[in-house]
C-alpha positions in Angstrom: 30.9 44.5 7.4 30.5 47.0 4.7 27.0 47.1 4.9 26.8 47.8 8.4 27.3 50.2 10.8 27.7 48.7 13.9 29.5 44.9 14.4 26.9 44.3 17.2 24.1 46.3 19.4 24.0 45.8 23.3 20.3 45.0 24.1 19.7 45.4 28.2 17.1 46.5 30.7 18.9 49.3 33.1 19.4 48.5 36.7 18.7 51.1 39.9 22.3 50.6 41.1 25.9 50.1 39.6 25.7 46.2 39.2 23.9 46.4 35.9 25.7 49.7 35.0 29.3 48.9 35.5 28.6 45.2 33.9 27.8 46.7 30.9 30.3 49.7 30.6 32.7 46.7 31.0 31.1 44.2 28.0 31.2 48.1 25.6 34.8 47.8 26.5 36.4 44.3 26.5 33.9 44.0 22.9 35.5 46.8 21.2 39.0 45.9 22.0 38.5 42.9 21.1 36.6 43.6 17.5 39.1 46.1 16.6 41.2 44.2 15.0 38.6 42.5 12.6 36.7 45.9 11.7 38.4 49.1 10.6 35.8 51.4 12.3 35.4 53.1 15.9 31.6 52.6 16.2 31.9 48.5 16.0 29.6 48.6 19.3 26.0 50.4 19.6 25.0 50.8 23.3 21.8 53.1 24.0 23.8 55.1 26.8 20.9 57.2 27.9 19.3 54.0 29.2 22.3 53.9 31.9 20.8 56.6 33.7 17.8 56.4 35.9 14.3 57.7 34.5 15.8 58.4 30.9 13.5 57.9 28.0 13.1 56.0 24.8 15.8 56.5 22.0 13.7 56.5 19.4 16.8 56.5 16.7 17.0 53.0 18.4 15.4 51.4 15.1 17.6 52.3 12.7 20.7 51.2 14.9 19.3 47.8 15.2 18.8 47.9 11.8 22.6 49.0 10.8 23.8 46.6 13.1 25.2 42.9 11.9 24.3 41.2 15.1 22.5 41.4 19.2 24.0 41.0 22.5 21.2 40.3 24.7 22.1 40.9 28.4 19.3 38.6 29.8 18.5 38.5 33.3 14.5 37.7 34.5 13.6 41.2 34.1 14.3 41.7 30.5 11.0 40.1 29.4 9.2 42.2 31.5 10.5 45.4 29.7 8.5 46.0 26.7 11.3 47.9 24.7 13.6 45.2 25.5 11.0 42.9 23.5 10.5 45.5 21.0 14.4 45.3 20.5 14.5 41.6 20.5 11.6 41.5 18.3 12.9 43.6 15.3 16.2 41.8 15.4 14.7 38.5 15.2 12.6 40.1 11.9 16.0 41.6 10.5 17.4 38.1 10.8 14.5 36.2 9.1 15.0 38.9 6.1 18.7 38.4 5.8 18.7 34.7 5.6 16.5 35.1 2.8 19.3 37.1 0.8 21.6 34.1 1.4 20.2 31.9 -0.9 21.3 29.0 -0.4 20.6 29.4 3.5 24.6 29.3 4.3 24.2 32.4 6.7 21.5 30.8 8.7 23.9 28.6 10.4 24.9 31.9 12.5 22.4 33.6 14.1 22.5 37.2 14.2 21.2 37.2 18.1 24.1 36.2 20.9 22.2 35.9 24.3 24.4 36.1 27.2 22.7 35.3 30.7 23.5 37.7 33.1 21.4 36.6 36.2 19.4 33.5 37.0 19.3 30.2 35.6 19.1 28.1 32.3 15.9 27.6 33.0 14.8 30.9 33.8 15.5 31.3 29.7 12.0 31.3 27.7 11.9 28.7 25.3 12.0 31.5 22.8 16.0 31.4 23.6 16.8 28.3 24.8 15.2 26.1 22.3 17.3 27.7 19.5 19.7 29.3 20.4 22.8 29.1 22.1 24.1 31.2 24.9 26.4 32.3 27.0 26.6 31.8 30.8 27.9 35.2 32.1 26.4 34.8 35.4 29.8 34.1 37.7 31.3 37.2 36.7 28.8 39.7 37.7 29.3 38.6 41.4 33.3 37.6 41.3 34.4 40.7 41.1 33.3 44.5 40.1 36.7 44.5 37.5 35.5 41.8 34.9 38.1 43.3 32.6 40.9 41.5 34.7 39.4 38.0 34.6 41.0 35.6 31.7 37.9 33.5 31.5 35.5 36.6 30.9 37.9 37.9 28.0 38.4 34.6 25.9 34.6 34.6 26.1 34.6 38.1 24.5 37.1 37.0 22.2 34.6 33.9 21.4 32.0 36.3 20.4 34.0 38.6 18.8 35.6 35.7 16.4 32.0 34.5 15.9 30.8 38.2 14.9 33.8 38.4 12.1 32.7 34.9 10.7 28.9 36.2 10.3 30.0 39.4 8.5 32.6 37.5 6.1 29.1 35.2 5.5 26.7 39.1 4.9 30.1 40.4 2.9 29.7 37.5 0.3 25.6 38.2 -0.4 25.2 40.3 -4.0 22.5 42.6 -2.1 22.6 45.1 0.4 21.1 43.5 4.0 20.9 47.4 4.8 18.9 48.8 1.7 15.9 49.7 3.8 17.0 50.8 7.3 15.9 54.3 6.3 12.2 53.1 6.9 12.6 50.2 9.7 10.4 50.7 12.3 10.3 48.8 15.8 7.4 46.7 15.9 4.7 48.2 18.1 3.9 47.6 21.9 0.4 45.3 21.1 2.7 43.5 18.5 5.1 42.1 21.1 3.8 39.2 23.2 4.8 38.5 26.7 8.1 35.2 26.5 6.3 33.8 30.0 2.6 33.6 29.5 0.7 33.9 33.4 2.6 32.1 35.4 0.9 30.5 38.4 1.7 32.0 41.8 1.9 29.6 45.0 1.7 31.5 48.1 4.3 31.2 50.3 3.4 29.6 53.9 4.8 30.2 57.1 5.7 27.6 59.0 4.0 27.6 62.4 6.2 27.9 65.6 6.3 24.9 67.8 3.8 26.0 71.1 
């Protein structure tokens, strides 16, 4: 990964209480210990930590990290679409990967996408075809509710280790290209609010009923 800073960047809407908070404190950790022996660097995760704590506002370095990074963990749960800096952050990662295949060539680096959704909360099918339709993901869902110490469960770190393999076989594919996937970081921009469009489009609401009581 000599072009990059960062082996991946954490991309997650904050919750009110510790759920969402100790979930992801726990991913920063199992990931790094589990890239560290593929990359020879201490900043092989980017996680916006400000956006742990309640009412904090937008990193605006947040561009140029994406940027540096090789690849995106989305933490999805239902409420990530609805997060415009989530999108925003989705958004420009999808654009960095469209501009790095091109340096490939001969396409060999498509066949790894630089975005790893993992779903956090919900259902398959609460995914937006944006997702689901082409990309795979993984189902994190069980461990968020087994137990506040993911750390300890086997499943949850060969899953990490899954990713973490995947990650080193996507830089060995950046490693190989003759120009630098980083070159213009410097100016990257997030793409603006009006330029990110809502995943779900209206979605029709059916009013709930109550059932009438028996006289």
């Amino acid at each position: 990964m000599k072009a990059f800073k960062y082996a991946c960047f954490i991309s997650y809407c904050h919750g009110q209480g510790a759920l969402v908070s100790s979930f992801i404190e726990q991913l920063k950790t199992s990931l790094k210990a589990c890239l560290e022996p593929y990359f020879d660097t201490d900043e092989c995760v980017y996680i916006d930590e400000d956006r742990l704590k309640s009412g904090a506002l937008y990193n605006t370095g947040l561009a140029d990290a994406i940027c540096r990074s090789m690849s995106m963990i989305v933490v999805y749960m239902p409420k990530y679409e609805h997060h415009s800096y989530c999108l925003r952050e989705y958004t420009a990662m999808e654009r960095l990967e469209a501009e790095r295949f091109k340096l490939s060539g001969n396409g060999a680096a498509q066949d790894r996408g630089m975005i790893i959704p993992i779903l956090f909360r919900g259902r398959a099918d609460d995914l937006p075809e944006r997702i689901r339709k082409h990309r795979h993901f993984c189902d994190f869902s069980k461990f968020t509710t087994a137990t506040s110490d993911i750390l300890k469960n086997e499943e949850f770190v060969r899953k990490i280790e899954e990713i973490a393999s995947y990650i080193y076989d996507l830089s060995k594919e950046f490693d190989s290209l003759a120009a630098n996937p980083c070159s213009n970081c410097s100016s990257f921009q997030l793409p603006a609010e009006t330029e990110v469009k809502p995943w779900h489009e209206t979605i029709p609401v059916t009013p709930f009923v109550f059932r009438q009581q028996n006289p």
